[in-house]
N, C-alpha and C positions, 0 to 999 in steps of 0.2 A: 593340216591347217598351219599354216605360218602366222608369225606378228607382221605386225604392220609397219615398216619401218618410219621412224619419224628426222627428221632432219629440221635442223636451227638455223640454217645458211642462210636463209632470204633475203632475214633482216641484218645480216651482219656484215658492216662495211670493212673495207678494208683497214687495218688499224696503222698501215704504212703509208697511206695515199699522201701524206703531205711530206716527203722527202722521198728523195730520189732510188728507186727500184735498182737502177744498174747503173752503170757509166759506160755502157755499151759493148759491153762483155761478162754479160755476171759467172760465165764459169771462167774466165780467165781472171776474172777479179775471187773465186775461191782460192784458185789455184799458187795466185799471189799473196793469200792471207797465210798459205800453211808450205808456201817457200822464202817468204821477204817479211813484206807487209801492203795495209792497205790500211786506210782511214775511213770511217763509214760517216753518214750523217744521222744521225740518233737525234735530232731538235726536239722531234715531236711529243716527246720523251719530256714529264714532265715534274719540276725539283720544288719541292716543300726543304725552307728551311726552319730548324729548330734554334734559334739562342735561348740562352737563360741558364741559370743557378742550377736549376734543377731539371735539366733537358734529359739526363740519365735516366736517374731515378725517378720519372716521368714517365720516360718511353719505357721504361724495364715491366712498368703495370698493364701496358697495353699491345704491347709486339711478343708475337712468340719466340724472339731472342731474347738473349741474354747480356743485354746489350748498359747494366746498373754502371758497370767498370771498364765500359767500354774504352780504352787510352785514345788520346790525341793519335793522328797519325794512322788507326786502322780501320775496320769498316765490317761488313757482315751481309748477308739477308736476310729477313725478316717477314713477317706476313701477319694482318688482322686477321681474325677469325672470326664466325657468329658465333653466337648462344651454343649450336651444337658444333661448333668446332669445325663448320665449314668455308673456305678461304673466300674473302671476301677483297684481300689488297696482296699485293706484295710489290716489297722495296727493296732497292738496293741501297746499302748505308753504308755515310764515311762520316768521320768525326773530325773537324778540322777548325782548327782556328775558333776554338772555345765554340762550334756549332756543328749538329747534329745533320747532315743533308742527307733528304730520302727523296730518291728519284723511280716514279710508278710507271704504268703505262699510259699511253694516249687519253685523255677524258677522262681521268680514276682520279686527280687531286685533288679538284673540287671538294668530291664526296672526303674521299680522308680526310680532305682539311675540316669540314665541318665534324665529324666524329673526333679528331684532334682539339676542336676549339669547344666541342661540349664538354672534353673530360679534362679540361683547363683548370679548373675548381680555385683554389688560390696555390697552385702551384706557381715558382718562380719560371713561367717560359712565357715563347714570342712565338709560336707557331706561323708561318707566314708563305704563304705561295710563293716561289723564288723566279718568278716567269723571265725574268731580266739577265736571267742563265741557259743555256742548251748543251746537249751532253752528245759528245764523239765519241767513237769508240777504235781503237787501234788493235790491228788482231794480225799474227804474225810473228815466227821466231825475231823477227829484226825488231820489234817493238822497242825493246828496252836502247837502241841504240839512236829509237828516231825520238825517244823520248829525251833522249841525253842531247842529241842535237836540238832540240827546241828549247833545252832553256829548264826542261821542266826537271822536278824533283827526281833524286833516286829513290825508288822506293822498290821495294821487292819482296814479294810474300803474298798470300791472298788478300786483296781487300785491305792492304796497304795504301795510306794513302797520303797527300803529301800537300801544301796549297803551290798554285802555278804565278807566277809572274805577271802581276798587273789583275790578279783576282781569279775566284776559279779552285781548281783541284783539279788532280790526279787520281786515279784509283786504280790499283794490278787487280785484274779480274782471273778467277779460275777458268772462266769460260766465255769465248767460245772452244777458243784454243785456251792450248796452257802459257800462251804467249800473247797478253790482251791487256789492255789498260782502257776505262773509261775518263775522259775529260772534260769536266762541267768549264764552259767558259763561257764568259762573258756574249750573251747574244748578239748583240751588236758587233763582234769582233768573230765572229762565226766563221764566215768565208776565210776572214785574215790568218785565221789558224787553223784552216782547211791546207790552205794554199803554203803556210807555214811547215804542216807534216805531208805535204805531197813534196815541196821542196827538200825535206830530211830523209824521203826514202819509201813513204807509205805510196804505194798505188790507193788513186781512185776506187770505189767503190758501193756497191749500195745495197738495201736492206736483202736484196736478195740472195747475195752471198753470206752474210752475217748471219740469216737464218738456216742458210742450206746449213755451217757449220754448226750452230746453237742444236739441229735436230739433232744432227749425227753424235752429238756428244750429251742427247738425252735430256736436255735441260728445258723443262717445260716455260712456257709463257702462259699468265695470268690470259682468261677470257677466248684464247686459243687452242689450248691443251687440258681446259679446266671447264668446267660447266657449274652450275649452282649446287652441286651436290659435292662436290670435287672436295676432298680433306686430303692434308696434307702428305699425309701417309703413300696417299694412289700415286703421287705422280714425283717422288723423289724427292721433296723439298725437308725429309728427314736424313741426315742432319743440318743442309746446309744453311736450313732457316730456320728451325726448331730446336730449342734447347728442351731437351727432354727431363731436366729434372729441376727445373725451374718453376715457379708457380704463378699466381697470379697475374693469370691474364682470361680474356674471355677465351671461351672453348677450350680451355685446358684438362677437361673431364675425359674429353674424346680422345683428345690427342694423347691421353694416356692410357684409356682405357684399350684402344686399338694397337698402344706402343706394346700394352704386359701381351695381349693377345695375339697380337703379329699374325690381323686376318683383316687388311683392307679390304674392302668387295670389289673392286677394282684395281689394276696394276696399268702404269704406263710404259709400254711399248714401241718398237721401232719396227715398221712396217717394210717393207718390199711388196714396189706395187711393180705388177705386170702391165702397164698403160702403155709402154708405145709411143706414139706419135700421139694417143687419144688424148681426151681432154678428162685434167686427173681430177680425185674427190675433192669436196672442199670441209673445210673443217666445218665440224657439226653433224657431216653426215653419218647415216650410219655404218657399222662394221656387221656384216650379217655371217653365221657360221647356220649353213643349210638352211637358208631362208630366215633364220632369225635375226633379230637384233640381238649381239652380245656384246655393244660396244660402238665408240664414237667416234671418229678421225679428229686428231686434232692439226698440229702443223704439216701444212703439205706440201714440199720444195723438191726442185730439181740438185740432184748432188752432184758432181762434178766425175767422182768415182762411183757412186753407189747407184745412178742413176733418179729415177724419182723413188723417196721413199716418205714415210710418213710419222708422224709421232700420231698412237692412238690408245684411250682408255677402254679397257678389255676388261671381261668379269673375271675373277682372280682364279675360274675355273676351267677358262677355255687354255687348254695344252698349247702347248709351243709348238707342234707340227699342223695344229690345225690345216684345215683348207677355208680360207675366211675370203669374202670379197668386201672392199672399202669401198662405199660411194652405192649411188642407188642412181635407176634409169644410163643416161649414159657418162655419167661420170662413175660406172661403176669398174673396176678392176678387180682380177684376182691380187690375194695379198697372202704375203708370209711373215710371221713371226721372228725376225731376228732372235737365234736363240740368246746372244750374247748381251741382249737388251733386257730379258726377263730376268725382273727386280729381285728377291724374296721378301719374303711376306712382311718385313719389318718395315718396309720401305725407304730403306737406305739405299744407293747407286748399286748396279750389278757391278758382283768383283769383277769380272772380265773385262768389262767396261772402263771401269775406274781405273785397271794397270794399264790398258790402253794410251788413256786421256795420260796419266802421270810420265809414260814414253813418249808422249806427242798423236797426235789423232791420225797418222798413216801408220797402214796396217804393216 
């Protein structure tokens, strides 16, 4: 007797549909990310900003960083959590110009903004949807040169961050590459500064390649790699977004209790799918190991070198040689476990992986 596999996909729309998939080559737009650069469009991408007295020491009660002393000029990840410590947001944060910006996924602001504006109390802040902004992201050894030719700030370090000329910021991202900067600018002046870093050196390109690299280097996205159960632990976002010995915040019981125990029930993993020419899983589906469900597909891209492969959440007990198939009916494929993707149980990056990422992402 087998389970019965279940699958989320139906309802789930594309969370990229309103910016541009490719500029007509998405594996030669990879290929340009991780030998020059490229510029992606990231609009739909959506920025909450914080002013006020007390934007710290505010956000310090409610984000799982540690984010009280946070200096001008740098930045972090972060994530809400519920009651039991399962992820409900997460952000990317830069501090700039006496103001807090946290930029979510597609449709996720709203909601944070309303949990932001209830835990308001007489705190001194300004919580406020920043929609008058859109966020680029530049990925590519050359970055830091096409930055210097626009104008914009030197900044250098993780999640350094710096303001841009005529309003806006800068941010060095860890990832996709170790060569990547995201840019909040002025919506209105969006194409202008499109056409600005195509002129500096960045190729075109679009959400397709941005993702093939974000898999390959393991870094989950909210709502695609995560599902309602998903705590931070399973899917790598200790440490980059959790400060572990911090207090005061919601869910902080779990995310300690699972930190002393170092037993998520789930790990995220990097897939090799056998598909072919076929037509591949979609996230949500299941991962079945001999007709079972022991696991979900989350990000599904074509990689330039690795071919199609997959980020997926696995139970912390299926082996890394498994024989697994991803997908169900005919979006099903054989799949293999990247052994060099398998986390340990702490949920911090695999070392293999991380001395990878820190020499550049070719092998």
């Amino acid at each position: 007797m087998t389970d019965t596999p279940v699958t989320d996909t139906d309802a789930r729309p594309d969370p990229d549909a309103a910016v541009p998939a490719h500029r007509g080559d998405f594996l030669a737009e990879q290929r340009a990310m991780t030998r020059s650069a490229a510029v992606v469009d990231r609009s739909h991408r959506e920025v909450i900003a914080v002013p006020g007295d007390d934007r710290l020491s505010w956000l310090h009660l409610l984000l799982t960083q540690h984010v009280s002393e946070l200096p001008e000029g740098s930045g972090t990840e972060a994530l809400v959590l519920d009651l039991n410590g399962r992820v409900l947001h997460h952000v990317v944060v830069a501090h700039v110009d006496s103001t807090v910006w946290l930029d979510t996924e597609p449709g996720d602001a709203p909601v944070l903004l309303d949990y932001l504006e209830k835990m308001r109390f007489w705190s001194k802040v300004e919580p406020h949807l920043a929609d008058e902004f859109a966020v680029l992201s530049v990925v590519g050894p050359d970055t830091p040169d096409v930055l210097a030719a626009v104008g914009a700030p030197v900044v250098d370090g993780d999640y350094a961050s710096g303001p841009l000329p005529g309003g806006g910021l800068v941010r060095r991202m860890p990832w996709p590459g170790p060569d990547a900067a995201d840019l909040i600018v002025p919506r209105a002046e969006k194409d202008a500064w499109i056409a600005r870093l195509g002129a500096a050196g960045a190729h075109p390109a679009g959400t397709m390649a941005f993702e093939a690299l974000r898999v390959e280097a393991l870094q989950a996205r909210l709502h695609l790699d995560t599902d309602d159960r998903t705590i931070p632990h399973e899917v790598g976002w200790i440490p980059s977004a959790v400060h572990l010995t911090k207090g005061c915040y919601r869910g902080q019981e779990t995310v300690a209790r699972v930190a002393n125990l170092g037993r998520p029930p789930r790990r995220m993993v990097l897939l090799h799918l056998d598909a072919g020419d076929e037509e591949l899983p979609a996230p949500g589906d299941p991962v079945l190991r001999d007709g079972r469900a022991v696991g979900r597909v989350g990000s599904v891209v074509q990689h330039h070198e690795l071919g199609p492969v997959a980020l997926a959440l696995v139970k912390r007990s299926v082996p890394v040689d498994a024989e697994l198939v991803a997908g169900i009916d005919d979006r099903a494929a054989p799949a293999r476990i990247d052994p060099d993707s398998m986390p340990p149980d702490d949920g911090t990056p695999p070392p293999g992986r991380a001395a990878q990422l820190r020499g550049g992402l070719r092998r």
